[in-house]
BALOMI-505024 format. One record per residue: x, y, z of N, C-alpha, C in turn; residue in three letters. Coordinates in steps of 0.02 Angstrom, whole numbers, plus 50000, padded with zeros to 5 digits. Layout:
BEGIN
XYZXYZXYZALA;...
This chain:
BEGIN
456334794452843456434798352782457104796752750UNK;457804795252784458354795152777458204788752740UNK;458004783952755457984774452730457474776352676UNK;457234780852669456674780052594456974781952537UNK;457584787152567457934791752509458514785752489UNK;458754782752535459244778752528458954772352501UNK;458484770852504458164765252453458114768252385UNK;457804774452378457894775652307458184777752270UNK;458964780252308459654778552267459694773152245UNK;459744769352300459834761952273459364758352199UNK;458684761052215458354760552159458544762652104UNK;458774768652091458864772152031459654770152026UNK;460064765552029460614765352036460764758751996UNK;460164754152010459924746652014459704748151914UNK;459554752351923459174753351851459534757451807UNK;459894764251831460584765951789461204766851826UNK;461444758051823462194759151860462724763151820UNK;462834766651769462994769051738463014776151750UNK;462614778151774462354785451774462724785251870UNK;462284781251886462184782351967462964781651986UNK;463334776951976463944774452002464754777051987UNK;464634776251907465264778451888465414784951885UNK;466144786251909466484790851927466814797951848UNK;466874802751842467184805951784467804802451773UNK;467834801251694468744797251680469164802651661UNK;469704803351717469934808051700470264808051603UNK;470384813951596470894816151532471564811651549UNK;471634808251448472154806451461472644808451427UNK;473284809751443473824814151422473974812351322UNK;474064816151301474164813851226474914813551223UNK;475094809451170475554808051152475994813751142UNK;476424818151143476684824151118477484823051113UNK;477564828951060478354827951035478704834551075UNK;479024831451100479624836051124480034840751071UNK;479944846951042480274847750974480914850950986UNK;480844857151046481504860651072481354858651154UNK;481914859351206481804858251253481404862651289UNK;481014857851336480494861951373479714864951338UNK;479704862651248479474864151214478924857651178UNK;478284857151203478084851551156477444852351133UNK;477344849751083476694849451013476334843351014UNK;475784843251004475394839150988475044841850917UNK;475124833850876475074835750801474534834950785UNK;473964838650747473454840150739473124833050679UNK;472794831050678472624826550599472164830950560UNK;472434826750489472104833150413471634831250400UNK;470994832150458470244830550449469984836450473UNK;469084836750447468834839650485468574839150535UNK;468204845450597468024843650658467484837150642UNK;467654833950696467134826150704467284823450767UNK;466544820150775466624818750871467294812650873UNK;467394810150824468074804250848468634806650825UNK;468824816550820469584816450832469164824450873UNK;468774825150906468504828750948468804836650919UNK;468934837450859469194844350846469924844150841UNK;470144839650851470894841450894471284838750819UNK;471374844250782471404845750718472094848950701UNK;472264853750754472644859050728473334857450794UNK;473774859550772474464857850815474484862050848UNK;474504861150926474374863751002474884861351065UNK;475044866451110475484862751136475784867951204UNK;476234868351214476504871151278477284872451312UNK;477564878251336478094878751332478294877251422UNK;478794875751442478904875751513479434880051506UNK;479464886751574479944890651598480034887351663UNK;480554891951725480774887351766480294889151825UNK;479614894951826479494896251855478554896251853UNK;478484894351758477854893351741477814891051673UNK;477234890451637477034885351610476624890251545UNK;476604890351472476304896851434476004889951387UNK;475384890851393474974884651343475004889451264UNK;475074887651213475224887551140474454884151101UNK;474074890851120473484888251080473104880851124UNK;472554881251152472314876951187471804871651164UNK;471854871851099471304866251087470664867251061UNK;470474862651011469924865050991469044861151015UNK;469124859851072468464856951098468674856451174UNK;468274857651200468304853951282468934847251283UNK;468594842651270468864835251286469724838551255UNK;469684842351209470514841951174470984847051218UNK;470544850551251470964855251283471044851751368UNK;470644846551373470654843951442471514840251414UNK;471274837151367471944830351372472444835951360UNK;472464841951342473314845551323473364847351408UNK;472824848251445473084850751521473324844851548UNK;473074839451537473394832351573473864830451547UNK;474204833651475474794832851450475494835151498UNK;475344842051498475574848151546475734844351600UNK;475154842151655475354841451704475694835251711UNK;475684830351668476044825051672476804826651674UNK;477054832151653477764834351641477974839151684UNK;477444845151714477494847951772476934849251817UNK;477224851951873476664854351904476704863951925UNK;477114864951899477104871951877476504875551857UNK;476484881651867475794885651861475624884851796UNK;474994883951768474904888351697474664895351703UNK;475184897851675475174905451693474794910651627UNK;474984906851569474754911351500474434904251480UNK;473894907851435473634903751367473554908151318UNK;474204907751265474184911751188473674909051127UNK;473224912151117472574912851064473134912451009UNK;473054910650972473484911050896473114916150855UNK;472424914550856472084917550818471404914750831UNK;470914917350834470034914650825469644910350764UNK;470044904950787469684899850729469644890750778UNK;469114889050788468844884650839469434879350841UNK;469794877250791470104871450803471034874250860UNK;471164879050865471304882750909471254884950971UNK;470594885950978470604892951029470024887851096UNK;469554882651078468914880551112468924876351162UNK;469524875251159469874870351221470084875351283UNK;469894882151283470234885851316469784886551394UNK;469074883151390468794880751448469214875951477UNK;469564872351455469984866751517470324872251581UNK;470544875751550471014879951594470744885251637UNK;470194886451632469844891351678469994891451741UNK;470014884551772470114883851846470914887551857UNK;471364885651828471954888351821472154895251826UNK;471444900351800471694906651809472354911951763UNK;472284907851701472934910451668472764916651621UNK;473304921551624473144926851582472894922451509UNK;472374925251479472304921651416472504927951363UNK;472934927551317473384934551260473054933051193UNK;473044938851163472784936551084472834943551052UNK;472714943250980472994949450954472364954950958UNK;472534960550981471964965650993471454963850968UNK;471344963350873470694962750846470264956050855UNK;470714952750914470174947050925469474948450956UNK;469574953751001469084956851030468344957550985UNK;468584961350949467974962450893467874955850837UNK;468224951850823468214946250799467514940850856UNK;467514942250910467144938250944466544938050950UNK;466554945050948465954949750946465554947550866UNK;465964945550841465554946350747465534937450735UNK;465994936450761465734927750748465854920850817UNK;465944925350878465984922450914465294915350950UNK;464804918350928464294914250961464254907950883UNK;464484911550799464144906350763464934901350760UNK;465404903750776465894896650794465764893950845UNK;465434896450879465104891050952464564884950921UNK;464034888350901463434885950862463674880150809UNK;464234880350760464334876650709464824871950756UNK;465414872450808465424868750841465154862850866UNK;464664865850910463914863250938463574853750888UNK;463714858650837463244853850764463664849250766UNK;464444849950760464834843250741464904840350778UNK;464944842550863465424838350906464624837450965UNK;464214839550985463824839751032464214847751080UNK;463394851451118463584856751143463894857051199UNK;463844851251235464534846951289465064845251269UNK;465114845251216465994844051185466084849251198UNK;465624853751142466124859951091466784863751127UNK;466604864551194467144867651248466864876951226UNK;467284878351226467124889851209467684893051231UNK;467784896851175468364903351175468374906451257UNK;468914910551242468964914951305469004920051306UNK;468814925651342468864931951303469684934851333UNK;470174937051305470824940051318470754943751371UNK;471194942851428471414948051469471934951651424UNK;472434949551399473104955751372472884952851289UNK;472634960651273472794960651193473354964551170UNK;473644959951125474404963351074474074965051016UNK;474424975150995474334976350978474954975550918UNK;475514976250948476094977550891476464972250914UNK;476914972150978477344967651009477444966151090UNK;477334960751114477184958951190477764954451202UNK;478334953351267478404945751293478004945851348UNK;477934939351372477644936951448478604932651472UNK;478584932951519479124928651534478944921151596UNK;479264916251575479014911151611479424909051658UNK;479884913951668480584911051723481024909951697UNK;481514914851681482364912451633482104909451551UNK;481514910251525481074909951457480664915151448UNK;480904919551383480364925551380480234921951287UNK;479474924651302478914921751225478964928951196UNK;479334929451134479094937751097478344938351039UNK;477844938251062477434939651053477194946450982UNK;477064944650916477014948650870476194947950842UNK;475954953450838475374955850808475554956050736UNK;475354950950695475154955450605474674957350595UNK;474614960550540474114959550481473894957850464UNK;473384962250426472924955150401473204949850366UNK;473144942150374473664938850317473034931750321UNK;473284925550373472794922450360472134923850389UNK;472054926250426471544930250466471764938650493UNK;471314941050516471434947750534471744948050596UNK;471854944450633471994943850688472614937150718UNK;472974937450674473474931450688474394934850742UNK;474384929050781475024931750827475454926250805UNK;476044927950805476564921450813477144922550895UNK;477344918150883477514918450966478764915250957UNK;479134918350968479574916750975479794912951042UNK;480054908551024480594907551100481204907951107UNK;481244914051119482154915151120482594910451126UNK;482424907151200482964904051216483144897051173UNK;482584895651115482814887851100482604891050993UNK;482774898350991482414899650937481794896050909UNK;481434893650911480954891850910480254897050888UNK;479984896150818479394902150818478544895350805UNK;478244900950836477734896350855477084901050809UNK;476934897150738476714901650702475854900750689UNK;475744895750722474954894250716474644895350651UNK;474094894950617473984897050538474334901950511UNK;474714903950531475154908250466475564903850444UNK;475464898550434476014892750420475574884950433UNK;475444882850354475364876750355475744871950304UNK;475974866550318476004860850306475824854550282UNK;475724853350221475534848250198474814847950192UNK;474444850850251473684850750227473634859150186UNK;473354859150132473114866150119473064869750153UNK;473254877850147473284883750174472464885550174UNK;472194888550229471594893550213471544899350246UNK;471034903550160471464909050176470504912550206UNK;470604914450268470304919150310470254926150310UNK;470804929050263471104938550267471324940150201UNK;472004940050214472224943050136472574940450106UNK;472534938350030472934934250019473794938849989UNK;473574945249991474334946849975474524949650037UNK;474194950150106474444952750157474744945950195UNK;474494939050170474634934050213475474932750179UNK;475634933750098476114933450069476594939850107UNK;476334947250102476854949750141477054950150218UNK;476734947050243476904943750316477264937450320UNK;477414934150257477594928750270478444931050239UNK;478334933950192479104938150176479464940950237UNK;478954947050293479294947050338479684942550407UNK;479224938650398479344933450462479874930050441UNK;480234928550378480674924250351481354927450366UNK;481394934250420481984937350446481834934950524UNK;481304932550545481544930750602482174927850633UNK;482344927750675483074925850689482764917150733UNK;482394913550696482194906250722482504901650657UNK;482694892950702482934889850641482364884450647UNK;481784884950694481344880650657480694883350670UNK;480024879150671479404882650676479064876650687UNK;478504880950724477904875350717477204875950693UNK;477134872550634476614876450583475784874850629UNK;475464877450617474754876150636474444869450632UNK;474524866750560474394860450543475144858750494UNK;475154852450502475804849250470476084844650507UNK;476934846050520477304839550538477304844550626UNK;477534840450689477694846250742477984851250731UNK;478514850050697479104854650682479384854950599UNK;479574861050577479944860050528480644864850539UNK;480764865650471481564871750473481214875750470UNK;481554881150489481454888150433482094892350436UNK;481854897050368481194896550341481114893550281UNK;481384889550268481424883950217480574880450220UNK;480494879550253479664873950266479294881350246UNK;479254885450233478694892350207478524888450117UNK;479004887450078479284888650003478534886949964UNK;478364881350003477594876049976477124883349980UNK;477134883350022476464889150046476574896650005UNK;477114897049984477154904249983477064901349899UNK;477404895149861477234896249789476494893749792UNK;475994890949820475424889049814474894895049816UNK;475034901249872474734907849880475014911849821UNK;475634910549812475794914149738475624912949685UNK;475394907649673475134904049622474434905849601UNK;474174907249661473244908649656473074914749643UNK;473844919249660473824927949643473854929049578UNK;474334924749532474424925249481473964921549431UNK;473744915349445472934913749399472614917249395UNK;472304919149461471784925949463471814929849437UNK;472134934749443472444939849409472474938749320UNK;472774934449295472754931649231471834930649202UNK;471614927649248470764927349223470644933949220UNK;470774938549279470384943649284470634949449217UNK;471244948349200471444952849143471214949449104UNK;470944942749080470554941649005469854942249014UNK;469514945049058468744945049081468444940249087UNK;468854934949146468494929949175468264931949230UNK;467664926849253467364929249310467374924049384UNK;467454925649427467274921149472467164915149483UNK;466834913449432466874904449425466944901049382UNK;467444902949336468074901849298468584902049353UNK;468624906349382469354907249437469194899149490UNK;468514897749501468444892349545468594886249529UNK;468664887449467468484881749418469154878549399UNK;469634884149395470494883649364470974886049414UNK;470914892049425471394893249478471604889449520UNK;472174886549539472674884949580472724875249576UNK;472344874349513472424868549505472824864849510UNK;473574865649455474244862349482474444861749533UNK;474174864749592474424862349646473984856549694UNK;473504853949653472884849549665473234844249726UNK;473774838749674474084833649702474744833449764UNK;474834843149787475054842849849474904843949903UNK;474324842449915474044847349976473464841050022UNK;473294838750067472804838550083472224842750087UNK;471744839750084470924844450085470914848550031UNK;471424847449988471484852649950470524854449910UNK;470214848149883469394849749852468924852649908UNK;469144853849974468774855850033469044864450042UNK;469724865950015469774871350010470024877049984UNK;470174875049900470324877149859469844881649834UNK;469414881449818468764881849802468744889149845UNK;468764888049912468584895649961468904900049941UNK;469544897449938470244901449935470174905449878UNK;470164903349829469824907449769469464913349772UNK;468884910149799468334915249791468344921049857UNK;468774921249908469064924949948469844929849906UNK;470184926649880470734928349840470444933449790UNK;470034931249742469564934549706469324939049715UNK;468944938949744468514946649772469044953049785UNK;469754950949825470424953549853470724957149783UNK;470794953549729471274955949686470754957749611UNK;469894957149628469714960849572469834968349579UNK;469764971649632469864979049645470524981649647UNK;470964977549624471554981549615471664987949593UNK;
């Protein structure tokens, strides 16, 4: 019996050496920028999800304390959140102890299956909870469509939700942890690092590719007024460069969201409607933005709906 089974390995091996033989390749570490010490990013590209940049879209990355390891948003697919753990461990072998959710939007959060084995508190802002619940299975599903349902990777559900203000500490490094408002989503955290000022702002802060707006567009403006007292001299936007100043690197974003308050608003006091606002609103700012014809257009008609009920 043993020599029949072992012949027809061999058989089926003979016919898919491919399947039969070769071994899993492991993850390979991505390139990442060191921005503050102990502090590094991997920079997202201004495309959409597609199986040849596997999601890995949005700027993700990881802090080292002297005693553990706090992942910064984990990725938005399986394969992207494998290579940020083989990033990690290429630099330590320190626990991963936290993985901070930024917020619930796939190019973020779907890489957060790499880390399971790891066991790390996973944090996110209270209303992620119910956020998961309302669109958690169709960001799986639209996932699914772009990348294959073996890519897509899947959210995690939070052990510690922040409601107002949290740190975790990683050993002689404490992360100050802030809950907003609604601004680009309902559910967005930004994350400080004391020790190297450093604020880690995930979509409440983009860069060069167009802003999108998920929540409110005058709650994402007055959250962004507040955060501009943070006591940090740089940041790391969601999508953009790794790092910029601040809060100098806000100015783009805040006249481009200001800009779309004030078109709107202008249509809506001469009794324009909706697609007039799609049509004109926030045009001058066409030639600075990436994706801008992919998401100008939303932004509007989200903005819109916000500031007809004034």
């Amino acid at each position: 019996m043993r020599r029949r089974e072992a012949l027809l390995v061999a058989a089926i091996a003979a016919l898919r050496p491919d399947r039969a033989l070769s071994a899993p390749v492991p993850a390979q570490p991505f390139a990442m920028a060191e921005v503050a010490p102990g502090l590094h990013v991997r920079q997202g590209v201004h495309e959409e999800a597609a199986p040849e940049n596997q999601d890995g879209i949005a700027n993700i990355g990881f802090v080292i304390g002297k005693e553990a390891v706090a992942v910064l948003d984990p990725g938005g697919s399986r394969a992207d959140g494998e290579r940020l753990r083989a990033s990690i461990r290429e630099q330590t072998d320190l626990p991963i102890r936290y993985v901070v959710m930024t917020h619930l939007h796939p190019d973020h959060v779907f890489g957060a299956v790499a880390f399971a084995d790891d066991r790390p508190v996973f944090v996110a802002h209270a209303r992620m909870a119910a956020m998961l619940v309302q669109r958690g299975e169709f960001y799986r599903n639209v996932l699914a469509d772009a990348l294959g349902i073996e890519e897509a990777g899947d959210y995690a559900k939070p052990d510690l939700l922040v409601s107002d203000t949290a740190s975790i500490d990683l050993g002689g490094r404490r992360l100050q942890l802030r809950a907003h408002s609604t601004a680009h989503t309902d559910n967005d955290l930004s994350i400080l690092d004391e020790q190297t000022g450093t604020l880690w702002l995930g979509d409440l802060l983009f860069v060069d590719r167009v802003p999108a707006l998920d929540g409110s567009i005058l709650g994402w403006l007055r959250e962004t007024k507040a955060l501009r007292d943070v006591p940090a001299t740089r940041a790391v936007p969601g999508h953009g460069p790794t790092v910029v100043s601040w809060p100098g690197a806000v100015a783009p974003q805040e006249r481009y969201l200001g800009g779309l308050v004030r078109d709107i608003r202008a249509i809506i006091s001469h009794g324009g409607d909706i697609e007039k606002a799609v049509a004109t609103a926030g045009q001058a700012e066409r030639a600075n933005w990436a994706l801008f014809d992919d998401y100008n257009g939303r932004n509007v008609t989200s903005a819109f709906k916000e500031l007809e009920w004034e």
